[in-house]
Every structure is written in structure tokens, then in C-alpha cells.
C-alpha positions as CSV (number, residue, x, y, z in Angstrom):
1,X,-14.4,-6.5,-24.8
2,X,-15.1,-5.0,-21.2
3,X,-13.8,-6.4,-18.4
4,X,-15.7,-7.6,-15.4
5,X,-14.6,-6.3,-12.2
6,X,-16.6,-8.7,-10.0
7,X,-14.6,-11.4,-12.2
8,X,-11.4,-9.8,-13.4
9,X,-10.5,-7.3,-10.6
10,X,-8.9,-6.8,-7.5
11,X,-7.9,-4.8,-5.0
12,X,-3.9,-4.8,-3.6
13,X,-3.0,-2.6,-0.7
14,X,0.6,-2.3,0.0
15,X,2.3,-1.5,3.2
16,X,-0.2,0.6,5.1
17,X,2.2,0.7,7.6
18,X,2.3,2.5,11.1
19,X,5.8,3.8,10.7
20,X,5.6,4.5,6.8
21,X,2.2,6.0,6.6
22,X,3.6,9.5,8.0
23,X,5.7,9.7,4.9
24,X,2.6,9.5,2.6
25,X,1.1,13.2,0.9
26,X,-2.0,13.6,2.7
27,X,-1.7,10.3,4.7
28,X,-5.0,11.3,6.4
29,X,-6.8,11.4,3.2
30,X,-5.0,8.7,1.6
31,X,-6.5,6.3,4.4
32,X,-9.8,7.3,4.2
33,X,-10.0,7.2,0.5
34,X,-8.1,3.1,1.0
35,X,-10.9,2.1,3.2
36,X,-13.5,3.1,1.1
37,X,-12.0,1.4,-2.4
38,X,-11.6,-1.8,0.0
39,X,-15.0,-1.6,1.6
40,X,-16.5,-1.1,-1.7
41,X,-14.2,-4.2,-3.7
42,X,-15.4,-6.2,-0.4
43,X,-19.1,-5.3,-0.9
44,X,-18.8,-6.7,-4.9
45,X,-16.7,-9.7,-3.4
46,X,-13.5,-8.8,-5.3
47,X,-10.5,-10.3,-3.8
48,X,-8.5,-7.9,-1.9
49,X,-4.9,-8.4,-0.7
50,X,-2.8,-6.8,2.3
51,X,1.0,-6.5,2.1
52,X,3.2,-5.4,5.1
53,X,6.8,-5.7,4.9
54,X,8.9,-6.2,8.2
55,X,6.1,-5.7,10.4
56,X,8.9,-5.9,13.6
57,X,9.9,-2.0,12.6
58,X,7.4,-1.0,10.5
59,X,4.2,-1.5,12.5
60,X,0.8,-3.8,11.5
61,X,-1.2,-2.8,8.6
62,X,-3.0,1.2,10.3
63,X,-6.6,0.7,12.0
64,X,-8.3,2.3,9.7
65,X,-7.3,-0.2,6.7
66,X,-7.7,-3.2,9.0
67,X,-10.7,-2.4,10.1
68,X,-11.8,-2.4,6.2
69,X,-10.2,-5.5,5.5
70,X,-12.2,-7.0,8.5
């Protein structure tokens, strides 16, 4: 049986955080790379989620990944 993306899939980014994004192996990369899987599950309406964790000290969700989200 294959699955159906559109259908079965979705997209979950977690903690693209200001203040923990610096401790991410090729952060720079790792960004660009997120906003294109989320611009591209957004383009075949898959359901994407956001999580942040204690926003207070770790910063909102990084521009670039927002900005994809929309």
C-alpha cells in the first residue's frame, strides 16, 4: 500500500528557536533546508505544526521559519 502524503503526511517543526538555533550543526543550512520542506508541505496543503518551548528565554520560532509558516 503507498501512502498518500497530501492525505497521510505532515510536517512538525520543533523549537526553531532564537537562542537554541546556534547550538544546531550547520544552523544556517538547517534553516534554509526547514523553510523549503515547509514551503513545499504548504504548497500540497499538508498540515504543518510549530513547537516552541518557553518562548520567555528561548526566543519566537527564527524569521526564516516563520516567514514559511506564513
Amino acid at each position: 500500500m503507498r501512502a498518500d502524503l497530501r492525505k497521510d503526511g505532515f510536517v512538525v517543526a520543533i523549537d526553531f528557536q532564537e537562542k537554541l538555533m546556534p547550538a544546531m550543526y550547520d544552523e544556517k543550512k538547517l534553516i534554509e533546508t526547514s523553510a523549503k520542506l515547509i514551503k513545499g508541505a504548504r504548497a500540497m496543503d499538508m498540515p504543518v505544526v510549530v513547537t516552541t518551548q518557553y518562548a520567555k528565554g528561548l526566543g519566537d520560532t527564527v524569521p526564516e521559519i516563520a516567514k514559511a509558516l506564513g
